[in-house]
MIDOSE-1310 file (N, C-alpha, C; in nm, 2 decimals, decimal comma, always signed):
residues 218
xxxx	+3,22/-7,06/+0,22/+3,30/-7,13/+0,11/+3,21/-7,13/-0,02; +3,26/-7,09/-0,14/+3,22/-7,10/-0,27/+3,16/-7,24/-0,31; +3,05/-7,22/-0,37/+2,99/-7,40/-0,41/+3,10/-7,44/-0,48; +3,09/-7,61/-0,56/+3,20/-7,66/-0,68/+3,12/-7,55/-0,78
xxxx	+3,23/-7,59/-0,89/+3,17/-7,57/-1,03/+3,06/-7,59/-1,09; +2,95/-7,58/-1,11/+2,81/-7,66/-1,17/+2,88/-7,79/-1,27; +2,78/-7,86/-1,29/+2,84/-7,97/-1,29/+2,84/-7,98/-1,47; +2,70/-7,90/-1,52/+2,69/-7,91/-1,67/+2,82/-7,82/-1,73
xxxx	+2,87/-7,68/-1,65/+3,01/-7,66/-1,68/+3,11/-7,77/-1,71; +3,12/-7,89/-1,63/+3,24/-7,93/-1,61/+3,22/-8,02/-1,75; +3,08/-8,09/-1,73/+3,03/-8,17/-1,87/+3,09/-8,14/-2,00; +3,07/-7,98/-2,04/+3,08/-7,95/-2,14/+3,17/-7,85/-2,12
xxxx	+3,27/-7,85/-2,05/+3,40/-7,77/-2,11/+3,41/-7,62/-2,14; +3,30/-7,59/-2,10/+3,30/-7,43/-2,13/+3,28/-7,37/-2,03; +3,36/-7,24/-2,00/+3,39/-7,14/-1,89/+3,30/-7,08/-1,91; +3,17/-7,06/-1,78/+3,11/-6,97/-1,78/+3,16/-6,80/-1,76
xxxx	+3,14/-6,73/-1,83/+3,17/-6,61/-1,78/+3,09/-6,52/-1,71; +3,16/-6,54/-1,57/+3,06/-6,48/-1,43/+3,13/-6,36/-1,43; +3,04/-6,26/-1,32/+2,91/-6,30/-1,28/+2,83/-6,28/-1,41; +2,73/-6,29/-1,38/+2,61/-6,28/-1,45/+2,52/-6,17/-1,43
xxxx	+2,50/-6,05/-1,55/+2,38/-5,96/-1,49/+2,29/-6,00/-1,45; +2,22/-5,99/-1,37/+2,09/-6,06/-1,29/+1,99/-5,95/-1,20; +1,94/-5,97/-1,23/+1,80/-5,89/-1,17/+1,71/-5,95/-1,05; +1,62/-5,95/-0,96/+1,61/-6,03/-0,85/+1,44/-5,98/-0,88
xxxx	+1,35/-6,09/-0,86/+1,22/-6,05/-0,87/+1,17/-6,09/-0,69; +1,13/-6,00/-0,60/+1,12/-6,03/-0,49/+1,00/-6,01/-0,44; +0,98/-6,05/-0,33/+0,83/-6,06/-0,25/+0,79/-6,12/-0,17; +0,69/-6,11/-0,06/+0,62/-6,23/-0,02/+0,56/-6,31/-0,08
xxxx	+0,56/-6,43/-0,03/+0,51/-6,60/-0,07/+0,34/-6,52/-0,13; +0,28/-6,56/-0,28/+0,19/-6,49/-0,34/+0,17/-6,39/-0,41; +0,31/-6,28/-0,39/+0,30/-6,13/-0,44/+0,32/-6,15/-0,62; +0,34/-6,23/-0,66/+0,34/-6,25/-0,81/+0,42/-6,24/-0,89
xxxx	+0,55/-6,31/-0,83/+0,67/-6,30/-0,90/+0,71/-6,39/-0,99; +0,62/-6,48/-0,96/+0,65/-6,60/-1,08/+0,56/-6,57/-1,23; +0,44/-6,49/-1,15/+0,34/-6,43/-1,27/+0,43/-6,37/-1,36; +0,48/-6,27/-1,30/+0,58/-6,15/-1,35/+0,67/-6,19/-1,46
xxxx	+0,76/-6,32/-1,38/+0,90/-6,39/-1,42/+0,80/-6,44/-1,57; +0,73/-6,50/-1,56/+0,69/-6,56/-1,68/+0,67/-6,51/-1,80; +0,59/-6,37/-1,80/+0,56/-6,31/-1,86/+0,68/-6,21/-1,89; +0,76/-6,17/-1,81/+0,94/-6,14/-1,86/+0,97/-6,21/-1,96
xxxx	+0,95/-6,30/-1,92/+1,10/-6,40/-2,01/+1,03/-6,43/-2,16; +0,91/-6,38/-2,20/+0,88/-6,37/-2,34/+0,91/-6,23/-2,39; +0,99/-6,19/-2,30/+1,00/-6,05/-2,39/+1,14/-6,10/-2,44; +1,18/-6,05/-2,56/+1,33/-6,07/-2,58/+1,41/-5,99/-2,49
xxxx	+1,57/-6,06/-2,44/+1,63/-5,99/-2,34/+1,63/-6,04/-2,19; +1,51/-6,11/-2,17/+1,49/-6,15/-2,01/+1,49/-6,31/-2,04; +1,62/-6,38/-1,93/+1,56/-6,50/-1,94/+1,49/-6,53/-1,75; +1,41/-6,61/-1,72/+1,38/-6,63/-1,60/+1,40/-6,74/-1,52
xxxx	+1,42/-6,71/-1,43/+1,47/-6,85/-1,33/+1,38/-6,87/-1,15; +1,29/-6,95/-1,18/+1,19/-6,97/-1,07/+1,28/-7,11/-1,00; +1,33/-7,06/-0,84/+1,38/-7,18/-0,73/+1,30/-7,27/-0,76; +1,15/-7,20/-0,71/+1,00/-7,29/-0,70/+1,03/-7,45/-0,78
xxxx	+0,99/-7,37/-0,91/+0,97/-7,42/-1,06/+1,10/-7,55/-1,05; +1,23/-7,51/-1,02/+1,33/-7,56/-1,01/+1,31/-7,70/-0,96; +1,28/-7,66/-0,81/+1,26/-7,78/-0,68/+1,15/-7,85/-0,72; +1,05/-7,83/-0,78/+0,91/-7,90/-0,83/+0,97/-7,99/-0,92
xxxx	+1,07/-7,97/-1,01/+1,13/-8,09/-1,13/+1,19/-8,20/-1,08; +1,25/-8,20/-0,93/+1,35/-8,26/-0,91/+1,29/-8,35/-0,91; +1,34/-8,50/-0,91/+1,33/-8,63/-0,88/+1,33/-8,67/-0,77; +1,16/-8,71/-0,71/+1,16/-8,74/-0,57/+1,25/-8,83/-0,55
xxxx	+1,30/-8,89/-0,63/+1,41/-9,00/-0,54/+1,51/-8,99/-0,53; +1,57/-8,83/-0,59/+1,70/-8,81/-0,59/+1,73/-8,76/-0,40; +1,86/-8,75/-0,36/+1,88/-8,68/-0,26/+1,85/-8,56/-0,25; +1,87/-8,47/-0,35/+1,85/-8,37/-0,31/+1,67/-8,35/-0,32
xxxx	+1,60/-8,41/-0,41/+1,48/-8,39/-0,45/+1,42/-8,43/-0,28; +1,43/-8,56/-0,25/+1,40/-8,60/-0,10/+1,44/-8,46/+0,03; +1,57/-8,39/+0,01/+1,59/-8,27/+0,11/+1,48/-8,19/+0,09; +1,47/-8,13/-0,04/+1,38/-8,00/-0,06/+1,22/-8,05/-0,04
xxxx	+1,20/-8,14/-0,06/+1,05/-8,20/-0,04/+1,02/-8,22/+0,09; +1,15/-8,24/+0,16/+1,11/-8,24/+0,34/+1,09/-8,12/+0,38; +1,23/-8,01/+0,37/+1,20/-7,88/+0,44/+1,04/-7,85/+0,38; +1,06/-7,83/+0,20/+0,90/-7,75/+0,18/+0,81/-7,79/+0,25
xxxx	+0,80/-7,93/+0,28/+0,65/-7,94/+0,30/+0,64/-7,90/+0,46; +0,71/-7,86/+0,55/+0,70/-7,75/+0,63/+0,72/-7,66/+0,68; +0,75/-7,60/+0,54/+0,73/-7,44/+0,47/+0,90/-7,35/+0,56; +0,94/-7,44/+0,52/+1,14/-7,40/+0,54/+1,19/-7,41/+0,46
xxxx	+1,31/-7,34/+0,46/+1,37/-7,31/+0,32/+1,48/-7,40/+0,36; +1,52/-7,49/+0,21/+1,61/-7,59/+0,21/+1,74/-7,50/+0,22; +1,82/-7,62/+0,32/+1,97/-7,60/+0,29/+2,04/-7,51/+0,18; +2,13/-7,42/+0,25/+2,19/-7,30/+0,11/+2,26/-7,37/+0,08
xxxx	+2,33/-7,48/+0,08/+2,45/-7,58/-0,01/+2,33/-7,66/-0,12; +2,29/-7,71/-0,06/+2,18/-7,72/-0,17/+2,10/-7,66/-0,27; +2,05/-7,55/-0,22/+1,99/-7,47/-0,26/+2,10/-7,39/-0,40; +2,18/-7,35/-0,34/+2,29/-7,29/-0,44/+2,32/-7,39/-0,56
xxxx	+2,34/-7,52/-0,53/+2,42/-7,62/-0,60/+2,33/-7,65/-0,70; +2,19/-7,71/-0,65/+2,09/-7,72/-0,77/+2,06/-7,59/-0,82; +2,06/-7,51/-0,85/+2,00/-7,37/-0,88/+2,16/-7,32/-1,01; +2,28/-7,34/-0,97/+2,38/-7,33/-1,01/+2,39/-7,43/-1,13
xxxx	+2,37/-7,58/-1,10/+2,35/-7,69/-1,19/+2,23/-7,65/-1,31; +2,12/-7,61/-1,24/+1,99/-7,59/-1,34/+2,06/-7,48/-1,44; +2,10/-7,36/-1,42/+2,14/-7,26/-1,49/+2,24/-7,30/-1,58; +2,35/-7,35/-1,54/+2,45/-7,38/-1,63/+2,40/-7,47/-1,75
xxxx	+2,35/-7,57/-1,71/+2,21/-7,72/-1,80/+2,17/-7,63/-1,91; +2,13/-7,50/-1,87/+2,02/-7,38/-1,97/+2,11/-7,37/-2,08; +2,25/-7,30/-1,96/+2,34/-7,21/-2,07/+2,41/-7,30/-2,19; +2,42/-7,44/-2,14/+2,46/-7,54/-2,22/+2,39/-7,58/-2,32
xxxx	+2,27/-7,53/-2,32/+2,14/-7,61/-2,38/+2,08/-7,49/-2,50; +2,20/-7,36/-2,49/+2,15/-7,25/-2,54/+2,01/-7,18/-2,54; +1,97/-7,20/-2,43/+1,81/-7,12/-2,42/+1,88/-7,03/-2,30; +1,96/-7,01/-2,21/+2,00/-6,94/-2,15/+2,14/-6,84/-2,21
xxxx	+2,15/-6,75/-2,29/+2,21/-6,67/-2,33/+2,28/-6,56/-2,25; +2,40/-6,58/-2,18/+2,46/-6,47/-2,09/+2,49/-6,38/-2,18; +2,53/-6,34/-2,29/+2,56/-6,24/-2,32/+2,42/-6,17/-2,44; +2,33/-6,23/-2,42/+2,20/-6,15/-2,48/+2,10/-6,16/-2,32
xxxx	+2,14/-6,20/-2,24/+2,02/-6,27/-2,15/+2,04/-6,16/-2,03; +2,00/-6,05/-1,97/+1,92/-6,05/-1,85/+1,89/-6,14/-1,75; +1,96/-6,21/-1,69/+1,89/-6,28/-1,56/+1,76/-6,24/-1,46; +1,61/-6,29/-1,44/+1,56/-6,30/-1,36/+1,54/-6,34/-1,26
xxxx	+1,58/-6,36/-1,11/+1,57/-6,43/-1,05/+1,47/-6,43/-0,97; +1,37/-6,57/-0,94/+1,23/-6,57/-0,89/+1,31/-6,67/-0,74; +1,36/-6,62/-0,62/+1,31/-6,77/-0,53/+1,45/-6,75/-0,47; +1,54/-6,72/-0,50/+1,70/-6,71/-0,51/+1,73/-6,57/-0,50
xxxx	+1,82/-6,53/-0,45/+1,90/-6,58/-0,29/+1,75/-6,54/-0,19; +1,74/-6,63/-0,11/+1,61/-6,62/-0,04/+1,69/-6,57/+0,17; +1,84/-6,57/+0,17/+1,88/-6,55/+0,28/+1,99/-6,41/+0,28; +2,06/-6,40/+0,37/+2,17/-6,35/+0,31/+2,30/-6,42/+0,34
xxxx	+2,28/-6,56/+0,36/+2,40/-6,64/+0,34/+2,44/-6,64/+0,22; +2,25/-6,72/+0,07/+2,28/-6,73/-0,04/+2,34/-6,62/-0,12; +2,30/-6,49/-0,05/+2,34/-6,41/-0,12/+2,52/-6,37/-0,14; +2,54/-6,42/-0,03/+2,68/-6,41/-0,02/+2,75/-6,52/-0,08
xxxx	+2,67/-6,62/-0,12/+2,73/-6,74/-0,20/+2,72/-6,73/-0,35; +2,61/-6,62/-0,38/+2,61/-6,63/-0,54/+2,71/-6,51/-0,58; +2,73/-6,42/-0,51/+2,81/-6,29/-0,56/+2,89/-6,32/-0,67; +3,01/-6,43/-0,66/+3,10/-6,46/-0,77/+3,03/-6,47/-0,88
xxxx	+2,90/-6,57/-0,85/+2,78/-6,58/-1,03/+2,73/-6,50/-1,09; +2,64/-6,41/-0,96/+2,53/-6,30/-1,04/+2,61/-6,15/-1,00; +2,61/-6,04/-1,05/+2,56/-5,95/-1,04/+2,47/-5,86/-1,07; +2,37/-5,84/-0,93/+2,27/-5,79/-0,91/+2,25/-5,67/-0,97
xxxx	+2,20/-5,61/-1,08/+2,18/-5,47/-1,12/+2,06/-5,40/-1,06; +1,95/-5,48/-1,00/+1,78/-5,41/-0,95/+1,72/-5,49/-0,87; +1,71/-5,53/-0,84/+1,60/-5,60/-0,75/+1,41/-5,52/-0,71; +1,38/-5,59/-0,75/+1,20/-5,58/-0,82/+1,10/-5,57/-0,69
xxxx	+1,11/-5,57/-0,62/+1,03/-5,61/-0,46/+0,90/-5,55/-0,50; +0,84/-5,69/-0,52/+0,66/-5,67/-0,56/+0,62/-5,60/-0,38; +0,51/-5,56/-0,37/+0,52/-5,53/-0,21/+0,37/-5,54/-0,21; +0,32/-5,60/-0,08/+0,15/-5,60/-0,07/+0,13/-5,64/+0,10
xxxx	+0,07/-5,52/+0,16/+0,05/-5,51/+0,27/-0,04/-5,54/+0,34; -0,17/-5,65/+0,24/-0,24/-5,75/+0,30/-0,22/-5,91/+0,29; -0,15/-5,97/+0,40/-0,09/-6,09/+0,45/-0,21/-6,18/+0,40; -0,34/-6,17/+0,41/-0,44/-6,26/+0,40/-0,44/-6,24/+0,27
xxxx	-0,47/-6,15/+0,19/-0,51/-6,14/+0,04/-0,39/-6,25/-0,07; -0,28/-6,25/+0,03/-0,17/-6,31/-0,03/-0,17/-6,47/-0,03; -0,21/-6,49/+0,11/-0,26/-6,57/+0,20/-0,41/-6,69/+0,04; -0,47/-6,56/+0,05/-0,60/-6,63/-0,03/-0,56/-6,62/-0,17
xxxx	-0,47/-6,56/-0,25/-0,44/-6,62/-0,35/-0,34/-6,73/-0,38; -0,25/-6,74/-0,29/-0,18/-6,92/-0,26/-0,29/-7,02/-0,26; -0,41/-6,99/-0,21/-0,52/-7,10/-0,18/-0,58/-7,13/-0,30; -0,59/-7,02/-0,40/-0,64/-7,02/-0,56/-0,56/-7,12/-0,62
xxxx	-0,41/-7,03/-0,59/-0,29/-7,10/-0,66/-0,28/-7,28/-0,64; -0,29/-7,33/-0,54/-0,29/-7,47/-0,52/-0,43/-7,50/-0,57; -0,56/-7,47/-0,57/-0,68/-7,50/-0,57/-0,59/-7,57/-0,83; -0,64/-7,40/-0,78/-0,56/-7,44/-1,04/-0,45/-7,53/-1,04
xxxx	-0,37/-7,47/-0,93/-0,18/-7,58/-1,04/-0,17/-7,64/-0,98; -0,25/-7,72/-0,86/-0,25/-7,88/-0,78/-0,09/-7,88/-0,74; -0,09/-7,74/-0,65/+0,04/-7,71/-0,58/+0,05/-7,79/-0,47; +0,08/-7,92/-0,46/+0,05/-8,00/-0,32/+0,14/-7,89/-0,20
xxxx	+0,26/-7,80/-0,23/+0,35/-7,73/-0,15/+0,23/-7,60/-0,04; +0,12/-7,57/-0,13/+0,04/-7,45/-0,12/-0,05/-7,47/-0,06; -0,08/-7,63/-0,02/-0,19/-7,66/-0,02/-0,30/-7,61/+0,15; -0,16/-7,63/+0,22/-0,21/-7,61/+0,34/-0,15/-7,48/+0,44
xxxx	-0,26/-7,41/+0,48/-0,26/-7,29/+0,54/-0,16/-7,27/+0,64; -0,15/-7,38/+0,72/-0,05/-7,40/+0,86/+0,10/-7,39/+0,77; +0,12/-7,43/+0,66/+0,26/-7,43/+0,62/+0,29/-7,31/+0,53; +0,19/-7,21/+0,46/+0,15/-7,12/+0,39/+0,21/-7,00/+0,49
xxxx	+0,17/-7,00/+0,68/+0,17/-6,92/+0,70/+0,31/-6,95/+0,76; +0,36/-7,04/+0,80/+0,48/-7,06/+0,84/+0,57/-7,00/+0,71; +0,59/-7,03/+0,61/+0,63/-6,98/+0,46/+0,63/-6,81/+0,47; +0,54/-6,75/+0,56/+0,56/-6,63/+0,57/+0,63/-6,57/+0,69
xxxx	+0,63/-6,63/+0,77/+0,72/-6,62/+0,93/+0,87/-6,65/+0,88; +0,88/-6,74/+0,79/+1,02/-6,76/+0,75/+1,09/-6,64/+0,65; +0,95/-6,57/+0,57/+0,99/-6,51/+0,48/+1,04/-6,38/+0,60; +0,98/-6,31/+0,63/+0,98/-6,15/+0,76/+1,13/-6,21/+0,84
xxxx	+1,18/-6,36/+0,88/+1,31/-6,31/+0,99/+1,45/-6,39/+0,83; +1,40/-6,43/+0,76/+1,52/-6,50/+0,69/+1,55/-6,42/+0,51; +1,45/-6,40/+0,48/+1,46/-6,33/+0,33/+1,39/-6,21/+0,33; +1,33/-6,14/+0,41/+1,31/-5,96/+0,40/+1,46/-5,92/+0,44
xxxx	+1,52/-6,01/+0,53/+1,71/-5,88/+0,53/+1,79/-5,86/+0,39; +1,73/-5,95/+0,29/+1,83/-5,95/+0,18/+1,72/-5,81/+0,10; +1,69/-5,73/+0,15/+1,67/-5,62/+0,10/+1,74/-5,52/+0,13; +1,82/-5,54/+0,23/+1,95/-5,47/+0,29/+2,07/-5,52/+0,26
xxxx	+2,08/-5,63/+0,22/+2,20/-5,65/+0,14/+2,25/-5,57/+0,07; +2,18/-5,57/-0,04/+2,20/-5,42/-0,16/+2,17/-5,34/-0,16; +2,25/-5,25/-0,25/+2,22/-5,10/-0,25/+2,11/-5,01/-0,22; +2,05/-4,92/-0,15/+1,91/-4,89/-0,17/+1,89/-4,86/-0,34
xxxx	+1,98/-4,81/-0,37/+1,95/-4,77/-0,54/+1,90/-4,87/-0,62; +1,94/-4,96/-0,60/+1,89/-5,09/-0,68/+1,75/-5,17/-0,66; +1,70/-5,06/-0,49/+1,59/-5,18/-0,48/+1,48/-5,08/-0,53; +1,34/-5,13/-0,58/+1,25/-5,10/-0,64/+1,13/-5,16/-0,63
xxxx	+1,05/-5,05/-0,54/+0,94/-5,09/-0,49/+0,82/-5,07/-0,60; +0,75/-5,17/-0,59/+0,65/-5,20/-0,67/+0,55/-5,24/-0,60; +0,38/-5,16/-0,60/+0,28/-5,25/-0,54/+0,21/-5,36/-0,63; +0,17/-5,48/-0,59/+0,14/-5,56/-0,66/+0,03/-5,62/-0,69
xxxx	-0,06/-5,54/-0,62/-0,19/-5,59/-0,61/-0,30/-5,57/-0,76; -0,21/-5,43/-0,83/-0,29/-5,45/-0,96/-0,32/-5,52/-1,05; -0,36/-5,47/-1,17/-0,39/-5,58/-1,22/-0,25/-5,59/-1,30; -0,21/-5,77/-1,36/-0,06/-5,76/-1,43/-0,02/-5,68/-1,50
xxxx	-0,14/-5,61/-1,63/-0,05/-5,50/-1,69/+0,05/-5,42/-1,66; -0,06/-5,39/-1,55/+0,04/-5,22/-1,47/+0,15/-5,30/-1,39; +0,17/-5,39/-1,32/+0,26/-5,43/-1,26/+0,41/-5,42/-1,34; +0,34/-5,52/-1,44/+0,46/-5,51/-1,57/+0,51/-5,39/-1,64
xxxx	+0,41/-5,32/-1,63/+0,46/-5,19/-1,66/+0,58/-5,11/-1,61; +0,53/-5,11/-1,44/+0,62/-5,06/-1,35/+0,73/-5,18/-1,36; +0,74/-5,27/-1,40/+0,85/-5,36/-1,38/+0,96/-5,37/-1,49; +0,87/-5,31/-1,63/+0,94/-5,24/-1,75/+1,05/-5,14/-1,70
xxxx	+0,95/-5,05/-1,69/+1,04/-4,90/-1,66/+1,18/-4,92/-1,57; +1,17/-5,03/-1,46/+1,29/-5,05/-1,43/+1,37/-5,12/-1,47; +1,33/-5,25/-1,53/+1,46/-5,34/-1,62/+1,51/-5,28/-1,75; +1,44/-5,17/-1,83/+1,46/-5,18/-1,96/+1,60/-5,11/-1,94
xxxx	+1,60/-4,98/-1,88/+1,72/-4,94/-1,86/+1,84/-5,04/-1,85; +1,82/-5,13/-1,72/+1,92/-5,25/-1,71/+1,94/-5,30/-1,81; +1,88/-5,38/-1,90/+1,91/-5,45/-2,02/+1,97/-5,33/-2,12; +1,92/-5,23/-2,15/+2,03/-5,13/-2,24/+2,15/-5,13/-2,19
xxxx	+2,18/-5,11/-2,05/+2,27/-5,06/-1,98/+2,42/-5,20/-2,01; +2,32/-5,32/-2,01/+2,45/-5,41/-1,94/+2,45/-5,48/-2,14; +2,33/-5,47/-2,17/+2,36/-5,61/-2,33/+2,32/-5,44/-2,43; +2,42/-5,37/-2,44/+2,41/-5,25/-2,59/+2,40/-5,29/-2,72
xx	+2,28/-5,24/-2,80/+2,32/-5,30/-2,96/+2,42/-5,22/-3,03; +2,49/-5,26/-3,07/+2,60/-5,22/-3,20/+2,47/-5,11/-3,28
């Protein structure tokens, strides 16, 4: 079943026009997609959207902020009614707030669809033009930069190795199938271990086309 309508839609009276081009930045827990997403979304053309970043804002006292703070902190992925609904709400809030631009904007997605239920729940919002799959085939090295990452951005979610590794046992049976979702054409393998330039580089050469392709200048 289709989520409701986001709710800043309903606020403000204006029909989003879905879906939305959208691009998927993917990976294991570590591989640098939020690095990536960040440094995207200063380019003109890309806006970015981190789940993470999302669920970190929420209001521990809200309900939903109380659900995702339970599953994370033992490294499970919250509820896809949830999941979809706050993520659907946050974007619309953007589009309202004009810093999310659907018809200049590229969608990045960092965190989202993480199953292939979600994926089957966003279809009507986004469509998927590429999906980015950073890829890195040492679990520990991934493993030891999460431990960096909590150590600098006082990630209380990162903090602990037992939940870090579970975060990856979830990732291999629940969110590596949505690499089968989509088309093989669209997916694009990227190693990630370089240093960011080159990453972004290789991550150029695949969106720039998308963004010509879907937002043309006159």
């Amino acid at each position: 079943m289709a989520p409701p309508a986001p709710l800043a839609a309903k606020r403000t009276g204006l029909k989003p026009r879905y879906p939305y081009p959208a691009a998927l930045i993917f990976g294991v827990p570590g591989a640098g997609k939020g690095t990536q997403g960040e440094i995207l979304t200063r380019i003109p053309g890309f806006f970015h959207l981190s789940s993470g970043v999302i669920f970190r804002k929420l209001d521990n006292h809200s309900q939903e902020g109380q659900i995702v703070k339970m599953y994370s902190a033992k490294g499970e992925l919250a509820p896809d009614d949830v999941t979809v609904r706050v993520f659907l709400n946050w974007l619309e809030a953007q589009r309202a707030a004009d810093r999310f631009r659907p018809r200049e904007h590229l969608l990045l997605l960092d965190g989202i669809p993480r199953n292939i239920h979600q994926c089957q729940m966003l279809e009507e919002f986004i469509d998927v033009k590429a999906l980015i799959h950073l890829t890195c085939h040492d679990e520990e090295a991934m493993i030891e930069r999460i431990r960096r990452r909590a150590a600098l951005e006082n990630r209380i979610d990162d903090a602990s190795d037992t939940v870090t590794r579970r975060r990856f046992e979830v990732y291999r049976q629940e969110t590596e199938p949505v690499l089968d979702f989509y088309p093989k054409e669209v997916v694009k393998n990227i190693e990630s271990t370089g240093i960011h330039a080159e990453v972004l580089l290789e991550c150029l050469n695949y969106l720039v086309p998308v963004l010509k392709e879907n937002f043309p200048r006159d």
